[in-house]
C-alpha positions in Angstrom: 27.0 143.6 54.5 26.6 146.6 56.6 28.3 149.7 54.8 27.9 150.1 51.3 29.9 152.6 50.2 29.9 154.2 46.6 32.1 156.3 44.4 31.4 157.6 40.8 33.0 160.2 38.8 31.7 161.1 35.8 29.7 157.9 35.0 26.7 159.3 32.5 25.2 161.9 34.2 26.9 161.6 37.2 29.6 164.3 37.8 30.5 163.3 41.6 28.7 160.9 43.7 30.1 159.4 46.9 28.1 158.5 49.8 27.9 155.6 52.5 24.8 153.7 53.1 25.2 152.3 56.9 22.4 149.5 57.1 23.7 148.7 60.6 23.6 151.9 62.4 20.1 152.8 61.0 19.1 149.4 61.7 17.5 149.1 58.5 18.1 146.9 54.9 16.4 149.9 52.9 17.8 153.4 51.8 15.1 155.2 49.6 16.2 157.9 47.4 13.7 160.2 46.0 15.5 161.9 42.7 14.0 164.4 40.7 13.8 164.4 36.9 17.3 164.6 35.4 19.2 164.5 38.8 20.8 160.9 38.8 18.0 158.0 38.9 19.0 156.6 35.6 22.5 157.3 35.6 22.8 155.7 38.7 20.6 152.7 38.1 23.0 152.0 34.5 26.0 152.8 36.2 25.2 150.0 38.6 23.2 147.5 36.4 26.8 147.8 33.8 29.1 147.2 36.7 26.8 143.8 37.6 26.8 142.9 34.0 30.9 143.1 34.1 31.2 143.4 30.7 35.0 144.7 30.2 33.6 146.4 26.8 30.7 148.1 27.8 31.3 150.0 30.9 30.2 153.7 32.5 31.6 156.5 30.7 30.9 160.1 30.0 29.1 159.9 26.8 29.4 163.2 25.9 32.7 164.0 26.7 34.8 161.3 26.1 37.6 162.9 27.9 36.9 163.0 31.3 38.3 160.2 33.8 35.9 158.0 34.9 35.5 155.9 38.3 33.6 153.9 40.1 34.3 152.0 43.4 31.4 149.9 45.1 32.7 148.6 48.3 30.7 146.4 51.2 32.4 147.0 54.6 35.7 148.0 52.9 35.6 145.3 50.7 35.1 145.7 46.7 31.7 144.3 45.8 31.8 141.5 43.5 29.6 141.7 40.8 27.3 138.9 41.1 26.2 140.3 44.2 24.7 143.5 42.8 20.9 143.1 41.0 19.5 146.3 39.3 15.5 145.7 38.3 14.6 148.0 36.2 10.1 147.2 35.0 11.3 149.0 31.4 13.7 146.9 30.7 11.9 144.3 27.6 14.4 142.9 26.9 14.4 140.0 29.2 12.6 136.6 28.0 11.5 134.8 30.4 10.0 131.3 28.5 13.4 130.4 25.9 15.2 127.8 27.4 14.9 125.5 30.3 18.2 126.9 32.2 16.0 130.0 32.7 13.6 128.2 35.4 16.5 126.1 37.2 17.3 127.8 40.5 20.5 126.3 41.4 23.4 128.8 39.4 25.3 125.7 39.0 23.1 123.8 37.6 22.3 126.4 34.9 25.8 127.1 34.6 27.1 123.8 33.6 23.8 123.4 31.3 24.9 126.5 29.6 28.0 125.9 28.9 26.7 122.3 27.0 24.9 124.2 25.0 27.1 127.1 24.1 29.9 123.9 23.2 26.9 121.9 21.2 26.0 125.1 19.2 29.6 125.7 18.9 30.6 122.5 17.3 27.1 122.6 15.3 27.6 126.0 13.9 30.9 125.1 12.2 29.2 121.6 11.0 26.4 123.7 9.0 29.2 126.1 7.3 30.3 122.8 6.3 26.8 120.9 5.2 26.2 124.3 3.6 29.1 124.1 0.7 28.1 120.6 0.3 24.3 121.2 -0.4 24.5 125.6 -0.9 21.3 125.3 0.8 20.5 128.8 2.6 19.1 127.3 5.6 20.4 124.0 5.9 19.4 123.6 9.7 15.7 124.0 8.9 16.0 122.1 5.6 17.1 119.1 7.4 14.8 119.1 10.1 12.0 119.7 7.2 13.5 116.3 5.9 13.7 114.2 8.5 11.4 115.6 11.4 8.5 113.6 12.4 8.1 115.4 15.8 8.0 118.9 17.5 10.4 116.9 20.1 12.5 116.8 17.0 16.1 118.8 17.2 18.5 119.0 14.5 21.5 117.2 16.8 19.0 114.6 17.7 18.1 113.6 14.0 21.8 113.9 13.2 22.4 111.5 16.1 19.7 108.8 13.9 21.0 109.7 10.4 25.0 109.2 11.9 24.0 105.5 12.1 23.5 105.0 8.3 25.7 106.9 6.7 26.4 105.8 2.6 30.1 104.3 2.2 30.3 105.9 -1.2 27.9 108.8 -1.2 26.8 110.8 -4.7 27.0 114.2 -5.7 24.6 116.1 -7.5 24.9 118.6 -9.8 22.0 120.8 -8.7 21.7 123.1 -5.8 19.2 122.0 -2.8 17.1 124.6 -3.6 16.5 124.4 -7.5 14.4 121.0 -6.3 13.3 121.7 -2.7 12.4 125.5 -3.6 11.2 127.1 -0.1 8.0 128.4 -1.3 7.4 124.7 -2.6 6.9 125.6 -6.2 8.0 122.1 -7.1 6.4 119.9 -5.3 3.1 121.9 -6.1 4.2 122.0 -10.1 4.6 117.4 -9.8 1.7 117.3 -8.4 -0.3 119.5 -11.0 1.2 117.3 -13.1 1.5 113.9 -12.4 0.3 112.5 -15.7 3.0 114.0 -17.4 5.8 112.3 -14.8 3.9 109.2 -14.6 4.5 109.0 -18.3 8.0 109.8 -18.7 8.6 107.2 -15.7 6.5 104.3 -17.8 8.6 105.0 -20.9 11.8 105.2 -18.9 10.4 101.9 -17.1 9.8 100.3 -20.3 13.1 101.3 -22.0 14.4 99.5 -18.6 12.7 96.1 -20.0 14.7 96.5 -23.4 18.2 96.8 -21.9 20.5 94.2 -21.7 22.0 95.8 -18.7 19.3 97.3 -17.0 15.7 95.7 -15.4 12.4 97.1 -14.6 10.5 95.0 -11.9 9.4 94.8 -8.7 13.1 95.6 -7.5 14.5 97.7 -10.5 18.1 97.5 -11.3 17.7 101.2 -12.7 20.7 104.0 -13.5 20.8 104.5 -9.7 21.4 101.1 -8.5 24.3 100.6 -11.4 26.1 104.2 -10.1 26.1 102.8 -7.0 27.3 99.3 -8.1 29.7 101.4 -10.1 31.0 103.6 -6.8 31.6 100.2 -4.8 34.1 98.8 -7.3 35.4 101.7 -8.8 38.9 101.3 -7.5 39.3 98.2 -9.5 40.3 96.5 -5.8 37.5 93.6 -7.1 38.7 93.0 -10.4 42.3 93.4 -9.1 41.4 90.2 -6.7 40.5 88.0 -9.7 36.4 88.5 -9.7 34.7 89.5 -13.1 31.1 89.9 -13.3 28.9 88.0 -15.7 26.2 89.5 -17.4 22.7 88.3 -18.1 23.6 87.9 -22.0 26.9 86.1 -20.8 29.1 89.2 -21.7 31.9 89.7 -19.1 33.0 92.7 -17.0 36.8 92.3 -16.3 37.4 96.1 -14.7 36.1 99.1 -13.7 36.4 101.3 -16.6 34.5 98.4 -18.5 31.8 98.5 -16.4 31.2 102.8 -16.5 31.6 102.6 -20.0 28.9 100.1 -21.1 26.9 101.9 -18.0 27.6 105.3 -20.0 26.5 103.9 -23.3 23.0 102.3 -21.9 22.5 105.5 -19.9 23.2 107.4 -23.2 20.8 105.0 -24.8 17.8 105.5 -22.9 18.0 109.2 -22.5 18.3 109.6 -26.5 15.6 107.6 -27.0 13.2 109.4 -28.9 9.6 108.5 -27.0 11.5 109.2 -23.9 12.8 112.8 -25.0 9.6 113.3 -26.6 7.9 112.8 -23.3 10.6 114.7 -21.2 9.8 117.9 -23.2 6.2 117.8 -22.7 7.2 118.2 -19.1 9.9 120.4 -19.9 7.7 122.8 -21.8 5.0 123.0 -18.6 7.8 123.9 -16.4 8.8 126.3 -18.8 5.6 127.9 -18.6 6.5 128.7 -14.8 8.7 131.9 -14.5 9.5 130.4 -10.9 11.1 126.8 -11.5 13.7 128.3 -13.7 16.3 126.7 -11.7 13.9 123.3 -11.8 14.1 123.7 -15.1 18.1 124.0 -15.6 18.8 120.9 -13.2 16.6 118.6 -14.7 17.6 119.9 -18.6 21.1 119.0 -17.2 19.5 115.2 -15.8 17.1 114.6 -17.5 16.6 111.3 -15.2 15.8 113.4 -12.0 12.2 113.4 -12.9 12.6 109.7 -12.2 14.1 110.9 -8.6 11.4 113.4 -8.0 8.7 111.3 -8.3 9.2 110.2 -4.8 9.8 113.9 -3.8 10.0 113.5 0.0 12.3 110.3 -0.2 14.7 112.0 -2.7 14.4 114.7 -0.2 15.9 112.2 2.1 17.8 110.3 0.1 19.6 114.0 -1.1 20.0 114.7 2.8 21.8 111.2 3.4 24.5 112.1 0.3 25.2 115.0 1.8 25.6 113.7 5.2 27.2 110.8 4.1 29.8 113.2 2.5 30.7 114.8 5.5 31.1 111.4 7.0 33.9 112.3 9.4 32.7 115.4 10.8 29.2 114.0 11.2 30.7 111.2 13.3 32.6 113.3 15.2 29.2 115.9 16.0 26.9 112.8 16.7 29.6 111.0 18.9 29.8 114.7 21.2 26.3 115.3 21.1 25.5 111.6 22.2 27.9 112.1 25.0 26.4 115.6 26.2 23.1 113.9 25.8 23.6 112.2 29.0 25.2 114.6 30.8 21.5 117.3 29.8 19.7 114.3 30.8 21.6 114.4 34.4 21.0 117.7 34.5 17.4 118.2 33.5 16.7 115.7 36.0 18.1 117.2 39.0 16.2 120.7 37.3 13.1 118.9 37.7 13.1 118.6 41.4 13.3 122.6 41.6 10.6 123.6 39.3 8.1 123.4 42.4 10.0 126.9 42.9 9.3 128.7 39.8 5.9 127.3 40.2 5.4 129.2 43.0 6.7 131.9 41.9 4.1 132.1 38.8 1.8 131.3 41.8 2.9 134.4 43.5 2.6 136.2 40.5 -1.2 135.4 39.5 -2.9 136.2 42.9 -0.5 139.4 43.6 -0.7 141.4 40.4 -4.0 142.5 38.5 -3.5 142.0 35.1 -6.2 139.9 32.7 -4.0 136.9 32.0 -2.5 134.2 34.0 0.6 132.6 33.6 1.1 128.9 32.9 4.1 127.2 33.0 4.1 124.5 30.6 5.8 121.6 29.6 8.0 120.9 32.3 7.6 117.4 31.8 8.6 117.5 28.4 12.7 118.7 28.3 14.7 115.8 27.7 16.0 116.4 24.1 14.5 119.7 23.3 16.5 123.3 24.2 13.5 125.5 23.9 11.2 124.2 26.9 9.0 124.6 30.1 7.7 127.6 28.3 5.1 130.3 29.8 2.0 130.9 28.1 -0.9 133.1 29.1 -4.6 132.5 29.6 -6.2 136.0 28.8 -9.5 136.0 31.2 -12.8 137.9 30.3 -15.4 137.4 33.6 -18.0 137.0 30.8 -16.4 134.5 28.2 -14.0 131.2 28.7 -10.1 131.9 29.2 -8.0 132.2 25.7 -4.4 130.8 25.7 -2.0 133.5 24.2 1.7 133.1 23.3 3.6 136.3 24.9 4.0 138.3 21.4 0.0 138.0 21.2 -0.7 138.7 24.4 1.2 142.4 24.3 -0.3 143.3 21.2 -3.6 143.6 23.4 -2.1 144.5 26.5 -1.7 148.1 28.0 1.9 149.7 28.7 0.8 148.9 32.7 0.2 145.6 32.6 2.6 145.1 29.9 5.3 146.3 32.7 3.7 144.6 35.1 4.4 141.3 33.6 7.7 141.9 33.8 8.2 141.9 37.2 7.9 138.3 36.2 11.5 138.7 35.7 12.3 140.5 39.0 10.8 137.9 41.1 12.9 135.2 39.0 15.9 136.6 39.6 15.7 137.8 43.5 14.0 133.9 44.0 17.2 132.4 42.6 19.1 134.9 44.9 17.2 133.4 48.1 17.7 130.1 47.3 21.4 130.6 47.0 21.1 132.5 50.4 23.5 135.1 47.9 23.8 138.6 50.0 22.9 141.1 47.6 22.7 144.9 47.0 19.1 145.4 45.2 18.8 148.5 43.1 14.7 148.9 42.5 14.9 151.4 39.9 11.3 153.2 39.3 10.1 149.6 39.4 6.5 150.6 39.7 6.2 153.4 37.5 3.0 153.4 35.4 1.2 150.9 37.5 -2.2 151.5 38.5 -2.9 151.8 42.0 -3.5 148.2 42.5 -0.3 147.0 41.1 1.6 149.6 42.8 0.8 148.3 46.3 1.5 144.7 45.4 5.1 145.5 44.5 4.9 147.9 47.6 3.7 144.2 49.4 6.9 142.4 47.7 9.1 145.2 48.6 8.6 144.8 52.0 9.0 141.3 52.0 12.6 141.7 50.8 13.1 144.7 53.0 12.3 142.2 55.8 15.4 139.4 54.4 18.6 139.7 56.1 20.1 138.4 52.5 19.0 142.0 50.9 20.1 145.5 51.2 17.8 147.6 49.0 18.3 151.4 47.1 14.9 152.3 46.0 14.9 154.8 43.5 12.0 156.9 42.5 11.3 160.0 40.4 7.7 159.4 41.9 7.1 161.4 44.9 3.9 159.6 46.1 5.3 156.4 45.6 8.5 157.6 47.6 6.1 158.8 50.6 4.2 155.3 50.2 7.2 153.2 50.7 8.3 155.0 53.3 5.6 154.7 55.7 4.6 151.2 54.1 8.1 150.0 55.6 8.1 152.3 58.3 11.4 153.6 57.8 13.5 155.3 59.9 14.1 159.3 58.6 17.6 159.0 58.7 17.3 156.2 55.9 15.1 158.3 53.0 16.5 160.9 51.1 16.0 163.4 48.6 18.5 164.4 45.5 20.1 167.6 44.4 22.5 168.2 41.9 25.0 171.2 41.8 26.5 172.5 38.4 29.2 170.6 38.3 26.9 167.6 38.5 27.1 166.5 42.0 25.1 164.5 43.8 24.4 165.6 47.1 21.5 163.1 49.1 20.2 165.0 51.5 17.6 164.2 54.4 14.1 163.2 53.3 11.4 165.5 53.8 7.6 165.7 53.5 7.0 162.2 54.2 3.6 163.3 56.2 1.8 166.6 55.4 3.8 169.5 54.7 1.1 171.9 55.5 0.8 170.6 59.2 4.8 171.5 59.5 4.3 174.8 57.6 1.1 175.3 60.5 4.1 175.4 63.0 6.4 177.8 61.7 4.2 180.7 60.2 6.8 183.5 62.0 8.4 182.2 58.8 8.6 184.7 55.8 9.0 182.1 53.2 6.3 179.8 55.6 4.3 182.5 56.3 3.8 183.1 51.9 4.0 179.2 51.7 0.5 178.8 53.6 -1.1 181.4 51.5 -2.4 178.8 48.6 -2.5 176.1 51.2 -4.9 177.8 53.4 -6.8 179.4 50.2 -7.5 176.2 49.1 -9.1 174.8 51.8 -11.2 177.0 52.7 -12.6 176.6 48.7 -13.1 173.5 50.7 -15.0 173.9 53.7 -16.5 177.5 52.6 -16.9 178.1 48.9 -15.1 180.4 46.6 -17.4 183.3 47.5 -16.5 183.8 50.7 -14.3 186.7 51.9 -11.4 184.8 53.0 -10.9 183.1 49.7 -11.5 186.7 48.2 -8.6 188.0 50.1 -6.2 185.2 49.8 -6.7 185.5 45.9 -5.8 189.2 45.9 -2.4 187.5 47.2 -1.9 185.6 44.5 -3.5 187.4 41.7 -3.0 191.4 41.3 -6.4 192.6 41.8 -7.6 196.4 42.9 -7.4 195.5 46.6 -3.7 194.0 46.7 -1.9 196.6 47.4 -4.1 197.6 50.8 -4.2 193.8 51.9 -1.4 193.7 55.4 0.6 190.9 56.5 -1.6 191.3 59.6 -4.7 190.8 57.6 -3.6 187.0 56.6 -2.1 186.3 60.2 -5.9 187.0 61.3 -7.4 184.5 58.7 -4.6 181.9 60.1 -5.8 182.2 63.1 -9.4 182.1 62.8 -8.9 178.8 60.8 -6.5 177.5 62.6 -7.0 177.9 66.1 -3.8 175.5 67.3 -1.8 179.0 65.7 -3.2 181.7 67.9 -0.3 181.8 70.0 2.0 182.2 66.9 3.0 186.0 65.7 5.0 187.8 63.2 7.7 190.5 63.0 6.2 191.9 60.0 2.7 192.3 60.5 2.3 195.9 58.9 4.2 194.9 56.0 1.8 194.7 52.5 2.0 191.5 51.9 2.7 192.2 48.2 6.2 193.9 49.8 6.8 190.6 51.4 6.5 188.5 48.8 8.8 190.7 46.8 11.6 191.0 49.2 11.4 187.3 50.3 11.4 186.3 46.5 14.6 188.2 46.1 16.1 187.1 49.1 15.6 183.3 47.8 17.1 184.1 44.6 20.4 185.2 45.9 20.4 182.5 48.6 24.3 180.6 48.5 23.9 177.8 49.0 20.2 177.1 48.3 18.2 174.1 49.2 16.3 172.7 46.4 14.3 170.6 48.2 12.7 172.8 50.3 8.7 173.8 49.4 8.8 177.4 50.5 11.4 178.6 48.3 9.9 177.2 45.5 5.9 178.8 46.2 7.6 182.0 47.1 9.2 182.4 43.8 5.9 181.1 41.9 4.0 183.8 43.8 6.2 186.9 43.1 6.7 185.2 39.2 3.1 185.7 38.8 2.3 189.2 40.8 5.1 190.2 38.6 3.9 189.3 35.4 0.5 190.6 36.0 2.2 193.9 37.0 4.1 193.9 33.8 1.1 192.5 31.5 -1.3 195.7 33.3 1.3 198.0 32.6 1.2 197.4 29.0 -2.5 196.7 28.4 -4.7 199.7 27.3 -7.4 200.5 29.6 -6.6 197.1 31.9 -8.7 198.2 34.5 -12.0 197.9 32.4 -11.2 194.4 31.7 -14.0 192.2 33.6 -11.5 188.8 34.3 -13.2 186.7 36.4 -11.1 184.0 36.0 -7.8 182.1 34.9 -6.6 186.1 35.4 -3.0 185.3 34.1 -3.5 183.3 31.2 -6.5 186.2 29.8 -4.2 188.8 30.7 -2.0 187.4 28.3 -4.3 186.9 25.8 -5.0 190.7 25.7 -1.0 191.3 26.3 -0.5 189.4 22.7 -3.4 191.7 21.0 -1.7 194.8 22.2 2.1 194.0 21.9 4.3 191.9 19.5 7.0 191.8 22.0 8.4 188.1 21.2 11.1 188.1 24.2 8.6 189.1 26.2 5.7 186.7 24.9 8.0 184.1 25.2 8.9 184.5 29.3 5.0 185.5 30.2 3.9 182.1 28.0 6.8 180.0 30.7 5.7 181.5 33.4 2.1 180.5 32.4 3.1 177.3 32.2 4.9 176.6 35.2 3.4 178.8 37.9 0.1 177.8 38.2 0.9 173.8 40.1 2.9 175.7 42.4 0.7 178.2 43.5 -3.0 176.1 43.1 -1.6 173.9 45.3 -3.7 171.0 46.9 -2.9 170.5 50.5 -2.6 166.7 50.1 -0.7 166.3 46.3 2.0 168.8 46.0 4.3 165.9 43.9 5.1 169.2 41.2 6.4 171.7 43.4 8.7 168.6 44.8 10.1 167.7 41.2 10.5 171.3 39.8 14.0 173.1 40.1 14.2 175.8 42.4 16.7 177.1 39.8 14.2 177.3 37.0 12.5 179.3 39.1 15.0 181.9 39.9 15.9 182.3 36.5 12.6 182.6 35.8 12.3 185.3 38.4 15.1 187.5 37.2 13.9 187.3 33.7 10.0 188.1 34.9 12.0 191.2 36.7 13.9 192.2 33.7 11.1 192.4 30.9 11.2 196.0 29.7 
């Protein structure tokens, strides 16, 4: 991959892009791209990251205007770029979990594919089972009911305990006339209610028991032939198949049962018997009237009013629970045969799978390994249960020993770790997923096109060089080709001479009015005041130096001295500015800067307030102009702010007997305010208060502000400034 070409047209913010990135001829795997606030970063960075996600129904656009034509074209030596081979890491993006499911720490694609697509086909089939169980039971969560059934294990998953129950289903399973949840109520109302009162049940069950004893049909004992076992007898000859065959059944008083309908009917009459019976009713509304005292087991209430014998059912409440859970089941007899059968089958086929997984988890090991003794954060990563993935989908998860040097680790789950965690290190963790991703990439030996997208923004310095480290690890693999893109201009001069590259491969955005993206060639990569030393014959240079050299010699003289006197009646209207020569700052140039003496100007007599003027204007009609460039941008600051003190003066009473002694443009204004109610003109004096002073207080070394302001905010600026009446 040696040419990567690319071509947008109105793809979010992106009007017009089209550029080729030749790796080969600059003999280098990294393009840097410096871009301004608003320029294209993030429109670029989505445009890409959609066209990697290929998702047919969510693709670049114009989301504004919904009418312009949209393109894109990615192409590696003429080639269109497939997809898969383009990775866009973005630190923001939180939306990436990195400890749900095994497939996420197995490095081989296939692998993870084929496991994938198990589990999509299992939760397939599964889903359409529990519409199913759901009818039968009108539970509201019949997944988690069951498992709360039948689970005796976190290991515990609801096709595995389907899988057990599958193998003793009922032949003949019952219905029941109460929803799940009027007898195993979420909140557990009921359960807490039978136990409260016990006594109550336990009597109702001894009269029930003892009417049992009385029946001529019916037997309490050790093994009770009760109303259950008879339904169930009932079920098994109830298509008269038995009787049909010649059998009749022979009671214990001799009486004899020649048919089906024989049988439910004397079954009906005992049934009838016992229920009416008066000790046993009497009993049933004692606990009738406690569960009426309990606003919340209405529906309780109406299912056993309807059965009065469920209280003998709920008296084992968690093998009723069961026993409820098998009937249902049982009922769905086919489709639970068919589920268990499928998941039994993919069973061995996860098994295969995990196995082979297992070998490869000495990667992501490492790769945890890589992240605890890079980054600085106050946790380390764990990567447990490995061991443990055989039947479970949610596995090998991370978890997170938070470290105090004064007290003993604490283990943290991820949401409780970010709850204490600052946005750095939050983002921090999730290059996590960044080093996942491009791992998996070098394993496969997949050639890819990595878009770094702000990727350390927010980190603290430490952080910030450990991705710096990475980044040059991957600028070093022939497998890579990287566009780094940064709004941040010291982290744009860091990777550039951290990975040495060549001039030719770092560049710097601008973007027309009809939203195009030109890149142009990177400047200011070392310090822009040694280049503006060289070049004073300058105008725009020449001005440029002005805060530069006033700033340093705050430095190595103090702000007393004459020379920092004089360079402030430069930038400041004071009573000397309008005697003060070009000559007279070409002197203090050279007497700091000896390496300059052979350097001179054309316009040496000039005031330098004249020059400042006439260079300002000559910036602000300048077709084209380049936005990059520092000088344009100081110029225009400088002749803002002499102009808006010339302005303010004019229009403040006595001005001259005001004793400023410092911050003169922001007290000027105070006093402007005081003396005029000019809104318009409040409004453009309080703007160029607030965007001058970076620009024109300029630190030698950290000039990041004057880099990320528009040139053209300045000129309108300017021509506003010029226009106040």
């Amino acid at each position: 991959m040696n040419i990567l070409e690319i071509q947008l047209q109105n793809c979010f913010g992106i009007g017009k892009f089209n550029h080729k990135f030749d790796y080969r001829l600059l003999n280098t795997n990294t393009f840097l791209i410096y871009a301004p606030n608003g320029t294209m970063k993030t429109s670029f960075a989505k445009t890409l990251d959609l066209i990697s996600k290929n998702d047919t129904t969510l693709m670049p656009s114009d989301r504004v205007y919904g009418t312009r034509v949209t393109n894109h074209n990615i192409t590696a030596d003429g080639i269109t770029l497939a997809t898969e081979s383009i990775l866009v890491v973005n630190a923001e993006d939180t939306n990436y979990d990195t400890s749900t499911k095994i497939s996420s720490f197995i490095a081989s694609k296939e692998l993870k594919k084929k496991y994938d697509e198990i589990y999509s086909e299992l939760n397939e089939k599964k889903a359409d089972y529990i519409k199913k169980l759901k009818q039968v039971s009108q539970s509201t969560d019949c997944e988690t009911e069951f498992l709360n059934a039948y689970s005796q294990s976190s290991n515990d998953t609801f096709l595995e305990l389907l899988l057990k129950v599958s193998k003793s289903l009922l032949s003949k399973p019952s219905t029941y006339n109460f929803r799940y949840n009027d007898i195993f109520d979420k909140k557990g109302n009921v359960k807490k209610f039978l136990d409260k009162n016990q006594p109550l049940l336990s009597q109702y069950i001894s009269n029930y028991n003892n009417l049992l004893k009385k029946s001529k049909f019916f037997k309490s004992s050790k093994n009770s032939f009760g109303t259950f076992q008879a339904n169930e007898l009932l079920k098994s000859i109830e298509d008269n198949s038995y009787f049909d065959a010649g059998h009749k059944f022979t009671l214990s008083d001799k009486a004899e049962i020649k048919s089906a309908e024989e049988l439910k009917q004397l079954l009906q009459k005992e049934i009838t018997s016992i229920v009416n019976d008066e000790k046993l009713k009497k009993s049933f509304d004692q606990v009738d009237k406690s569960i009426g005292a309990n606003s919340e087991l209405r529906s309780f209430k109406s299912a056993i009013e309807k059965d009065n014998l469920l209280l003998v059912e709920v008296d084992k409440y968690e093998d009723f629970r069961k026993k409820v859970w098998l009937n249902y089941i049982s009922s769905l007899e086919k489709d639970t045969a068919e589920l268990a059968k499928f998941y039994e089958s993919k069973k061995k086929e996860i098994e295969k799978i995990i196995t082979k997984a297992k070998k490869e988890f000495a990667i992501w090991e490492e790769i945890i390994k890589t992240f605890n003794e890079r980054f600085y954060v106050p946790f380390e990563i764990k990567l447990v249960n490995q061991e443990d993935v055989v039947l479970k989908e949610e596995t090998a998860n991370l978890e997170f020993d938070y470290k105090d040097p004064n007290e003993n680790p604490v283990r943290k789950d991820k949401s409780s770790l970010f709850s204490i965690l600052s946005k750095g290190e939050q983002r921090a963790f999730y290059i996590l997923q960044f080093l996942f991703d491009v791992e998996s990439r070098i394993q496969l030996n997949q050639q890819t096109v990595l878009v770094l997208d702000d990727i350390a923004d927010s980190f603290d310095y430490k952080n910030k060089y450990a991705i710096i480290e990475y980044i040059k690890e991957l600028h070093n693999n022939p497998i890579f080709r990287l566009l780094i893109l940064t709004h941040n201009f010291d982290f744009y001069r860091t990777v550039a001479s951290r990975l040495s590259l060549n001039w030719k491969a770092a560049f710097m955005v601008t973007k027309n009015d009809s939203r195009e993206i030109t890149l142009l060639d990177g400047k200011y990569r070392k310090d822009v005041f040694t280049n503006f030393k060289q070049h004073i014959s300058d105008a725009k240079i020449f001005i440029s130096i002005i805060p530069f050299l006033r700033n340093l010699i705050e430095y190595t003289e103090d702000s007393t001295s004459l020379g920092y006197k004089l360079l402030t009646s430069c930038l400041h209207l004071k009573a000397d500015t309008d005697t003060i020569n070009c000559s007279d700052i070409l002197n203090l140039i050279h007497d700091n800067f000896t390496s300059t003496a052979h350097q001179t100007i054309t316009f040496g007599g000039k005031p330098i307030k004249d020059l400042i003027f006439e260079t300002a204007n000559s910036v602000e009609i300048e077709n084209p102009i380049n936005e990059i460039f520092l000088e344009n941008k100081i110029t225009l600051s400088i002749a803002i702010r002499l102009k808006a003190e010339e302005y303010m003066i004019s229009k403040i009473p006595n001005a001259g007997t005001l004793a400023i002694t410092a911050n003169q443009t922001s007290e000027l204004l105070k006093h402007f305010k005081l003396a005029n109610t000019d809104k318009p003109a409040i409004i453009v004096l309080e703007r160029v208060n607030l965007m001058t002073p970076e620009n024109i207080h300029v630190n030698a070394f950290m000039y990041e502000p004057l880099i990320d302001i528009s040139v053209f905010h300045l000129i309108d600026l300017y021509k506003k400034v010029k226009q106040l009446p």
